[in-house]
C-alpha positions in Angstrom: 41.3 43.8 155.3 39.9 43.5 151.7 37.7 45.8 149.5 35.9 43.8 147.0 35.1 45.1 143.7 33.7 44.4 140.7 36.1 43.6 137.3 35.2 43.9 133.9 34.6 40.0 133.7 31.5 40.1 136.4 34.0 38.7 139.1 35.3 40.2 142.6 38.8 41.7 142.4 40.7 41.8 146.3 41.9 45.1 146.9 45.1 46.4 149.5 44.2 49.0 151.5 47.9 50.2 151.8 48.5 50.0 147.6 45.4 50.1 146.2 46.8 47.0 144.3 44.2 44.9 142.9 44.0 40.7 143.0 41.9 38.1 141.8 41.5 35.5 144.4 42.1 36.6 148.7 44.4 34.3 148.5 46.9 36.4 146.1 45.5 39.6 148.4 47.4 37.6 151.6 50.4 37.1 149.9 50.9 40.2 148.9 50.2 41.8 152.2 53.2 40.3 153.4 55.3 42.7 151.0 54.2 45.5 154.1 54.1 43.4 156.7 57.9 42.7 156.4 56.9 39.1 157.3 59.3 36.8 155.9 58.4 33.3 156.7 60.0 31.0 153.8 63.8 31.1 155.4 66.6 29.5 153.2 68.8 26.7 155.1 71.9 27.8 153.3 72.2 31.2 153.7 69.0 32.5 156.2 68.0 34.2 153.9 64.1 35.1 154.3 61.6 35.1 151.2 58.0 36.4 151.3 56.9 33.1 149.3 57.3 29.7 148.8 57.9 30.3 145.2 60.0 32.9 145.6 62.2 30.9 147.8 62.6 28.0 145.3 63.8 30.3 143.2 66.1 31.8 145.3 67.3 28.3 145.7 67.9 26.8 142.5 69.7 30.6 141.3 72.4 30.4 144.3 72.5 27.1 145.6 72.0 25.1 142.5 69.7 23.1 144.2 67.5 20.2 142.1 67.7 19.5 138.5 70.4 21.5 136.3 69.6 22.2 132.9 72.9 22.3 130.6 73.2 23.9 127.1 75.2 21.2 124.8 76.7 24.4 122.7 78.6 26.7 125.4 78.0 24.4 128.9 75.8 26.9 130.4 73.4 25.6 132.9 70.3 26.7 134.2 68.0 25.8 137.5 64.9 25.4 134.8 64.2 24.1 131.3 62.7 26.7 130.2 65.3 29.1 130.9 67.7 26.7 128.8 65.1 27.3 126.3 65.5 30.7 125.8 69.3 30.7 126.0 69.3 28.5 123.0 67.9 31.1 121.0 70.6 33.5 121.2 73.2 30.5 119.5 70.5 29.4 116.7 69.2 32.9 116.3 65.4 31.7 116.3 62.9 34.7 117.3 59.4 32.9 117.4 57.6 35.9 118.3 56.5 38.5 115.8 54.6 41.5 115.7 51.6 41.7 113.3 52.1 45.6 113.0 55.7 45.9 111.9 57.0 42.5 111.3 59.9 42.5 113.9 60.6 39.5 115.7 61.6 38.9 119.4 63.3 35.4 120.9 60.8 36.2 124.6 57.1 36.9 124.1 57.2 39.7 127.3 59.7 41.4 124.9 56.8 41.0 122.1 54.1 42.3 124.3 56.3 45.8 125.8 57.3 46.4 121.9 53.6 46.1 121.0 52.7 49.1 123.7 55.5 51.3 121.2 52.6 51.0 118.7 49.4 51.1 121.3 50.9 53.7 123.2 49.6 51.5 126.3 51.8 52.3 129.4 50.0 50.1 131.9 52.6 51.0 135.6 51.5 54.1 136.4 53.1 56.1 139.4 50.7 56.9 142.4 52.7 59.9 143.1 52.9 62.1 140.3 50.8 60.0 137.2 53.6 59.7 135.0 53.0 55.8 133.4 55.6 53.7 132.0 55.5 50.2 129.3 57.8 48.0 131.8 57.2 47.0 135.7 60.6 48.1 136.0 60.9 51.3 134.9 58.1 52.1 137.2 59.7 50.7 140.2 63.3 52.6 139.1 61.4 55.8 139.0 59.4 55.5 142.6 62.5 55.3 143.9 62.7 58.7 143.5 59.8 60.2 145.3 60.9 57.4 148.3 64.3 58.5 148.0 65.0 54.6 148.1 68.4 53.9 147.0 68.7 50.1 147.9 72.3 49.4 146.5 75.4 50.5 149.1 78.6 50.9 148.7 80.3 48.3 151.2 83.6 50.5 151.0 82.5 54.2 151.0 78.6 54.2 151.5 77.5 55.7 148.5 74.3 54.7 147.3 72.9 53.8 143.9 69.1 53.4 142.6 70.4 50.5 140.4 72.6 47.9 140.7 74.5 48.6 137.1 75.4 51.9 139.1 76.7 50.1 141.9 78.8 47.5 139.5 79.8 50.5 138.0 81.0 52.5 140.6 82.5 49.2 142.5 84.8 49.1 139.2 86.2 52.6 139.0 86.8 53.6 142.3 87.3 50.4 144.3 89.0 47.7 141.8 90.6 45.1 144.1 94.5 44.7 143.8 97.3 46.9 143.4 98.7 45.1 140.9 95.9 46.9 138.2 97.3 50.6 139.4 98.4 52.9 136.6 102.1 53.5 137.8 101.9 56.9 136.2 98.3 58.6 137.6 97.8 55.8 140.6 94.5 54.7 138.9 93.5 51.7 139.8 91.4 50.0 136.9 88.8 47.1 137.5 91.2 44.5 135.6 94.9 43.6 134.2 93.4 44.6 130.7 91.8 47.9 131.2 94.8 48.7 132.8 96.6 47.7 129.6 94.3 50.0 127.9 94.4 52.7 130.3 97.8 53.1 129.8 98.4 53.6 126.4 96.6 57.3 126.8 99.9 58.0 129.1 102.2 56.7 125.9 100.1 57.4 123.0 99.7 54.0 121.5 96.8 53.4 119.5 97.0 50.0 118.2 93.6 49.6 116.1 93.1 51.7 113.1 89.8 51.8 111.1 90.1 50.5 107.3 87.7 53.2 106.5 89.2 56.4 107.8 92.3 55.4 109.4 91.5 57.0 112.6 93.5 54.8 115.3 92.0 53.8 119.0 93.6 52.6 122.4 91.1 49.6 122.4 89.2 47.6 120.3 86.3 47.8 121.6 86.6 51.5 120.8 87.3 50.4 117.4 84.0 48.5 117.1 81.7 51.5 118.4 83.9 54.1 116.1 83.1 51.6 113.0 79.5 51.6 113.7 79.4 54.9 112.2 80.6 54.2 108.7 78.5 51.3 109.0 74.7 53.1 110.8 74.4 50.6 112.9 72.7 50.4 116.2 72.3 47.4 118.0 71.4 48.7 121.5 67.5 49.9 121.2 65.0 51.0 123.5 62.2 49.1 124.0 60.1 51.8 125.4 60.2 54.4 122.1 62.1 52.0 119.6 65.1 54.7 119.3 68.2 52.7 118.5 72.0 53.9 120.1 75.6 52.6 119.2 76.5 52.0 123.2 75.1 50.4 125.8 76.2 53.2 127.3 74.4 55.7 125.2 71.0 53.2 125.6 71.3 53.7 129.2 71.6 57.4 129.8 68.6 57.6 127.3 66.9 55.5 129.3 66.4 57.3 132.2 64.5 60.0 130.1 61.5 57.5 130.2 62.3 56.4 133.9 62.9 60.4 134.9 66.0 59.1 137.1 68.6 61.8 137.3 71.5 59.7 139.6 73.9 62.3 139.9 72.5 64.7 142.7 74.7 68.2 143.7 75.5 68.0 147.5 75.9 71.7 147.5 72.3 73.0 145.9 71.1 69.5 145.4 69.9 69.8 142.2 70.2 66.4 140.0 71.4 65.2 136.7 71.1 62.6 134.1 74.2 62.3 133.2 78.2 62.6 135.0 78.9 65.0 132.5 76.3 67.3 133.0 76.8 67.1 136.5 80.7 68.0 136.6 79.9 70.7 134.6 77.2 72.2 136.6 79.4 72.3 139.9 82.5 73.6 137.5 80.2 76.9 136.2 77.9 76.9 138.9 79.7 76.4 142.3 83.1 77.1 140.6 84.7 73.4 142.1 88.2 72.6 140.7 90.5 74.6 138.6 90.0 77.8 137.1 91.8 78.9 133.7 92.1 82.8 133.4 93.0 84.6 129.7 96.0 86.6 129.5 94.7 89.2 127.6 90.7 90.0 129.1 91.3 88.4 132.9 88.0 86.3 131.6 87.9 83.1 133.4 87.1 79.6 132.5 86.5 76.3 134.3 88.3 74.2 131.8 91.3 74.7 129.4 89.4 73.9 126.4 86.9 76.6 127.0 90.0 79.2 127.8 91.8 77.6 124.1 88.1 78.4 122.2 87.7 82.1 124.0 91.4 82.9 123.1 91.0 82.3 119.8 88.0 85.1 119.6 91.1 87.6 120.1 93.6 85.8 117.5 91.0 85.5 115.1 92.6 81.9 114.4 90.0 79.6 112.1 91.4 75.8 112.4 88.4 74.2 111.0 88.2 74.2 107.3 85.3 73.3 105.4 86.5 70.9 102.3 83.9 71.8 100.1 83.1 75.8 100.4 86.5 76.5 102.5 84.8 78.7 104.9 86.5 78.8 108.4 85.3 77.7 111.5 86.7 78.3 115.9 84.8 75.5 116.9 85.0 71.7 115.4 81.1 71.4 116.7 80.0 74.5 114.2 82.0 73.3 110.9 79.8 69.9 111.2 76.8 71.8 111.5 78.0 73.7 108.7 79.1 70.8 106.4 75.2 69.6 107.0 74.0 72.3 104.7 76.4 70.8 101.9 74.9 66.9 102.9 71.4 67.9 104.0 71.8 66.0 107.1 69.3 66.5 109.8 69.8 63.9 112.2 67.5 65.6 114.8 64.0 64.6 113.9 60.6 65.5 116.2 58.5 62.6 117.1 55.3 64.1 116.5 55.3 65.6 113.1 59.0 64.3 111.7 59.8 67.7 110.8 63.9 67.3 111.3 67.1 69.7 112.0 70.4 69.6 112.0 70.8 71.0 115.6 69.6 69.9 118.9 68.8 73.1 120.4 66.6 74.0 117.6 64.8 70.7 117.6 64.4 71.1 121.3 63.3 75.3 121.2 60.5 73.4 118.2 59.4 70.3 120.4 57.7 73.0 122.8 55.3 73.8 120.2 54.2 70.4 120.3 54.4 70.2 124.1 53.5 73.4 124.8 56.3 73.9 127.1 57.6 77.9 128.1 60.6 77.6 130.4 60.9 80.9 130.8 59.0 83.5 132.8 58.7 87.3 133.4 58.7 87.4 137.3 56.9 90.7 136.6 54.0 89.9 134.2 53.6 86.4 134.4 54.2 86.3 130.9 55.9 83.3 129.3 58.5 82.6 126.3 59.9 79.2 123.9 63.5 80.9 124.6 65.3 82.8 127.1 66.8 85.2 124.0 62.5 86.2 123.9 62.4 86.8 128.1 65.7 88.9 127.7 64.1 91.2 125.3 60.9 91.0 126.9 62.4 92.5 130.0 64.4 95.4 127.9 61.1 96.2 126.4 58.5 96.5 129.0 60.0 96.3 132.8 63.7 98.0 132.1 64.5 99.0 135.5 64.7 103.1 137.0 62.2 105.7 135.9 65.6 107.2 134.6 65.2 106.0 131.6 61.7 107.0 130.9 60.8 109.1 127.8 59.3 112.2 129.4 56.8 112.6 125.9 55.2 109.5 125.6 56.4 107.5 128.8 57.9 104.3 127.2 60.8 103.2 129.7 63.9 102.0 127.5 66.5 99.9 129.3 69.5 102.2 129.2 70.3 105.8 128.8 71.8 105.5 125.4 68.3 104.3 124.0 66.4 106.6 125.4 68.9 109.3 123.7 68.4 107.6 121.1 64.2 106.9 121.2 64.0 110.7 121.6 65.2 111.4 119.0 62.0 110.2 117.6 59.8 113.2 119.0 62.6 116.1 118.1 63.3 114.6 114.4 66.8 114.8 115.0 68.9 112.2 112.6 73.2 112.9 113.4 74.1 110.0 111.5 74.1 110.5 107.5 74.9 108.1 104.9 77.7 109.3 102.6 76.2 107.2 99.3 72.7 108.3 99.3 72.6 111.1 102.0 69.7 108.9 104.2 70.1 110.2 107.7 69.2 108.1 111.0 68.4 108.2 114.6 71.4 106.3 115.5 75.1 104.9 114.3 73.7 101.6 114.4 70.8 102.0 112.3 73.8 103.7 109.7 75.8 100.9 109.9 72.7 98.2 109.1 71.8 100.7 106.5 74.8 100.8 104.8 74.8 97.4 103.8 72.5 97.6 101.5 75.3 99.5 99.5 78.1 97.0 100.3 75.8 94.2 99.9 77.8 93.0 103.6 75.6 90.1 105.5 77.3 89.3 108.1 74.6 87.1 110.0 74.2 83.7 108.7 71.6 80.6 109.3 73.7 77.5 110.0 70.3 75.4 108.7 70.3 76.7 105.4 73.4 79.4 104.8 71.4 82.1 103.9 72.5 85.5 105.3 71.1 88.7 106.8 72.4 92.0 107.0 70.9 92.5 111.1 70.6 89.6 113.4 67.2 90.5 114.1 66.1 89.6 110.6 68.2 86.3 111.2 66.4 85.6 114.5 62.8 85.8 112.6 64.6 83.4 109.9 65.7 81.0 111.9 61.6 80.2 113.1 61.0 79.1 110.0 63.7 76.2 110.6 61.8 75.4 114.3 58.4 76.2 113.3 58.4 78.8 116.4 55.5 81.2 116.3 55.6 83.1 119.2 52.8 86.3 118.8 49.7 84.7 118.9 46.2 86.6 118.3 44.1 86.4 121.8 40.3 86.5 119.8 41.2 83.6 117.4 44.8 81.8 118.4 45.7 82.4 114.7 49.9 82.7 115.6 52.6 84.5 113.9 56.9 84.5 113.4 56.7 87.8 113.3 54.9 90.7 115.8 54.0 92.4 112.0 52.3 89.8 111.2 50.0 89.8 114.2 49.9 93.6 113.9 48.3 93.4 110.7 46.4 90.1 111.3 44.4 92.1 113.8 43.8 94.9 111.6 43.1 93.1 108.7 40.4 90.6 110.7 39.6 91.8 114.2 39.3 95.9 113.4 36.2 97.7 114.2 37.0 99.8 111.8 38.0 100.2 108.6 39.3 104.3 108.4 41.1 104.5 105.6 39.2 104.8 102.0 40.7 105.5 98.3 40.0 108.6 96.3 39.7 106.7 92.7 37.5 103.5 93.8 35.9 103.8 97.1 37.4 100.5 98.5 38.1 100.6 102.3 41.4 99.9 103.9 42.3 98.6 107.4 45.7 100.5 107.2 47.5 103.6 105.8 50.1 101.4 104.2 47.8 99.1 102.4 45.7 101.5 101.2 49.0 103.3 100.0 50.3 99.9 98.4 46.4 99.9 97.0 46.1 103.4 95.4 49.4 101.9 93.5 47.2 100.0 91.1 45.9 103.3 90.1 48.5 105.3 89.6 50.6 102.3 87.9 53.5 103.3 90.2 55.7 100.3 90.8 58.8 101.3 93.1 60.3 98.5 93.9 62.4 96.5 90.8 63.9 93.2 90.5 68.0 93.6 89.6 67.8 90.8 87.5 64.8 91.0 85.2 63.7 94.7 85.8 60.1 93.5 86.5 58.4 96.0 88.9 56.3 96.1 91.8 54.0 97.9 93.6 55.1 96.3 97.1 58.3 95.5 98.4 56.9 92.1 99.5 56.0 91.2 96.4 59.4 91.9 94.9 60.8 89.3 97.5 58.5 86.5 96.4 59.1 87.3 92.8 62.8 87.0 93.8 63.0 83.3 95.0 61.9 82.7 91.1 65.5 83.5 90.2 67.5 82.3 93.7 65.4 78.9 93.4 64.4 79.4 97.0 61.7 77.9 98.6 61.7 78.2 102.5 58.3 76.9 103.3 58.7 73.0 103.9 55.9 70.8 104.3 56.4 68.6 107.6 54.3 66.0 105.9 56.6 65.2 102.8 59.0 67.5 103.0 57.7 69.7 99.4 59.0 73.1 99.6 57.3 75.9 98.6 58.2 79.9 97.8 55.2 81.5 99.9 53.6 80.7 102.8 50.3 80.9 101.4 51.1 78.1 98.6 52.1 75.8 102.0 49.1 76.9 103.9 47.2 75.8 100.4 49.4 72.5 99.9 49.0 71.5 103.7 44.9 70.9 103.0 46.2 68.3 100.4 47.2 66.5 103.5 44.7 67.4 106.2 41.7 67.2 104.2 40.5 70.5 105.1 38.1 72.5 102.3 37.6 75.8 104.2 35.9 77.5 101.2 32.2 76.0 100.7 29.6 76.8 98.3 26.1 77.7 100.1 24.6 76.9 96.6 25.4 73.1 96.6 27.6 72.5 100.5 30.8 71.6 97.5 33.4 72.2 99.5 37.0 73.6 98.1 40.5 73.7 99.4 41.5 77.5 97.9 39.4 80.7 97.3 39.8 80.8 93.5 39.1 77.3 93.3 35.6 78.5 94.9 35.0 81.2 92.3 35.5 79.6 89.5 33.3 77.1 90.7 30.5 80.0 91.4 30.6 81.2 88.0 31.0 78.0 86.1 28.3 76.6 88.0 25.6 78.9 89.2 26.4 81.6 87.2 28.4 84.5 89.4 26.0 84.1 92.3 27.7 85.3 95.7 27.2 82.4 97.1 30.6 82.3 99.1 30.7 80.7 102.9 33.7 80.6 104.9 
């Protein structure tokens, strides 16, 4: 049965009732209704099998039976069941790419590979999946991922009955764990490898022998092929790219895993919780952590266990204090290889993690991945409580602390605030009685608690112990480097709920909301009349007045009336500039100058004239343009 319907040329389109699939003529409609059927009537004399059309049975035919004409290539002997196929293998020995996009110039030997690298540029993903709408540039990747929701996995294991969505999976799995002959078993694990030369090269990890040395750094490999991937590094390149998002990897390997980001296929499923995985890796270690599967290494001297040696080696050496990575350059110490090259990218500047959407760039995954949920606006993690939702577990964790610590027994009995332990409350109640134990022996400042001492006394030691691996600069509490470290990811987690305006830090929202959404403003000065929205700016304020400037800069003695201003006035001396512009990277010492410099971009002139509708991209550009031009008339729109 059909359901006709109109297409965008005037004509009637044939429509499956079981697919919703489209066709232009009945006739196509019929054919394709054979795919549910299960019908089958174009059988093959050679080998029965059974093809759901005539065409697709010729083919079948000429690809296993060789069947009709033979096209041969004159350069390697290859031969093909069509001309046309000959064709395109030609291209790969004379190089020839005919087709080329108009957009970016690159060149492809197959028009279809043309027309899925123009949808990179279009953003067209024309196979879209009827079960949960997620669209893809190639047929195939669609029908890869609906083999999830079916739970299809079409290629079996002959030998053990495993089952695979893909057939490279299958291949692979064929050669690792079921490689015909004895004669390729390792005589010293009992591996058996897929053939007489990966056994070769499987066995030189048991003697050591690593034959093929790079020219460039003289680090040796069991293989050359190992060689060739290793030297691609020196060399940047990337041969194996992804049609789908144009991202270019050094493996095959490395091109397929990413793959199945596009796809959503995660092959390796847990048969204990069944969760799934992307990749092997991730998968071993899930069941090692999570479900505690194989060995289990314990340290001698804190019973801590780990699931591999490696991780036992790293945790021992947080009670030797041993430091084997050395940076060349700066000579600072590292326990972990991974951390000394995130280190040596502040020396090189490296960021090799960039964002798709605004090319902002890092020199870690995680804080790429914590700032791509801006963009998405992704929050993993949720207060089962509240229903309130964070960028970062670290944010839930404190969350919790803060607002649903568990037992009443740790409630303050004057104002009610619940604190998450017993200690904290001792310490928060100290608040209400004015009590302060802890005194500093330099200046004689007392505090609430030994903690707050300690953080305090670094301003006299000048200790900061808490460092940013993006940019090396330090912080005496790891609070302050927390806050940092958003300027890096672009996080901006307290957002105002009348105008979405957000903010790194809660202060900042604090006195957003004071400063814009107050009812009222309380607090007037005594020498001018001007009203305040807080006690502490009208303080800073009532400065100007009394010419009191507290807060002086150790290198040039130039005073302030607010600590924040001393800090700005600083980074004229340090040189730094920790606002970056996404756009073109300019860096910047305030945050206002960025917010200014970003409209340069954007093209946005919040600050109009109501005089003449002359739009401006600062304030004081606006004023000057008022009394140059119509002669100090308040004529300011926002």
């Amino acid at each position: 049965m059909t359901m006709p319907q109109k297409t965008h040329a005037g004509k009637k389109s044939h429509e499956c009732y079981d697919c919703r699939k489209a066709f232009p003529s009945k006739l196509k409609l019929i054919t394709h209704q054979e795919t549910h059927k299960g019908e089958r009537s174009f059988g093959c004399n050679q080998c029965q099998k059974a093809c759901v059309t005539k065409s697709a049975l010729i083919y079948h035919q000429k690809t296993h039976h060789r069947e009709g004409k033979s096209y041969a290539c004159s350069k390697c002997g290859k031969a093909f069941p069509w001309k046309s196929k000959l064709i395109l293998h030609q291209r790969t020995h004379s190089g020839e790419r005919p087709f080329r996009c108009r957009i970016c110039d690159k060149a492809f030997m197959v028009r279809t590979h043309l027309t899925v690298h123009q949808r990179t540029h279009t953003g067209e993903t024309p196979y879209e999946c009827s079960d949960c709408d997620k669209a893809f540039s190639k047929k195939a990747q669609l029908v890869i991922h609906q083999q999830i929701h079916t739970g299809k996995r079409p290629y079996g294991c002959s030998e053990c009955q495993q089952t695979f969505i893909q057939k490279s999976d299958l291949t692979n799995h064929k050669k690792t764990h079921h490689a015909a002959g004895k004669s390729r078993e390792c005589s010293e694990c009992g591996r058996v490898l897929s053939s007489k030369s990966t056994l070769i090269v499987h066995q030189r990890t048991h003697t050591g022998e690593k034959p093929f040395k790079c020219i460039v750094c003289d680090k040796a490999f069991t293989s050359k092929a190992h060689l060739i991937v290793h030297q691609r590094i020196h060399t940047g390149e990337k041969p194996y790219e992804c049609l789908n998002c144009e991202k270019a990897f050094s493996t095959k390997a490395h091109l397929m895993i990413h793959q199945r980001i596009h796809t959503g296929e995660r092959p390796y499923i847990c048969n204990q919780c069944q969760k799934s995985f992307v990749t092997k890796s991730a998968f071993i270690y899930h069941q090692k952590t999570r479900h505690r599967e194989g060995k289990s290494y314990t340290c001698s001297k804190c019973g801590k266990a780990f699931p591999w040696k490696s991780k036992l080696v790293l945790h021992q050496r947080t009670h030797s204090g041993e430091r084997p990575f050395r940076c060349r350059i700066c000579d600072k110490a590292f326990m972990v290889r991974t951390h000394l090259t995130v280190h040596q990218r502040t020396h090189t500047g490296e960021k090799p993690y960039e964002c798709s959407d605004c090319d902002k760039a890092f020199s870690k995954k995680a804080q790429l991945v914590i700032h791509q949920r801006i963009h998405t606006g992704e929050r993993p993690y949720g207060c089962s409580e509240c229903q309130q939702t964070f960028i970062q577990k670290s944010d839930l964790t404190n969350h919790k602390k803060t607002h649903h610590a568990a037992g009443k027994s740790h409630e303050c009995n004057e104002c009610g605030r619940v604190l998450s332990s017993k200690s904290t409350l001792i310490v928060h109640q100290r608040t209400h009685t004015g009590e302060k134990p802890f005194k500093c022996s330099v200046c004689d400042k007392a505090f609430t608690s030994k903690a707050h001492l300690i953080v305090h006394q670094r301003i006299h030691t000048g200790e900061k112990p808490y460092e940013c691996l993006n940019c090396e600069k330090a912080f005496s509490t790891k609070a302050h480097l927390m806050i940092h470290k958003r300027i890096h990811t672009g996080e901006r987690p307290y957002e105002c709920n009348q105008c979405q305006q957000a903010f790194i830090q809660k202060s900042g929202l604090t006195n957003h909301l004071q400063n814009c959404h107050a009812k009222v403003k309380s607090y007037g000065c005594s020498e001018c009349g001007k009203v305040l929205s807080c006690k502490s700016t009208l303080t800073i304020h009532q400065r100007t007045h009394s010419g009191e400037k507290p807060f002086k800069c150790s290198v040039c003695d130039k005073a302030f009336t607010a600590k924040s201003y001393l800090t700005v006035h600083q980074r004229i001396h340090t040189g730094e500039k920790p606002y970056e512009c996404c756009d073109c990277k300019k860096a910047f010492a305030t945050l206002s100058t960025l917010i200014s410099h970003r409209r340069t971009h954007t093209g946005e002139r919040p600050y109009g004239c109501n005089e003449c509708q002359k739009a401006f991209f600062r304030k004081s550009a606006l004023i000057n343009h008022q009394q140059t031009q119509h002669r100090g008339k308040s004529s300011m729109g926002m």
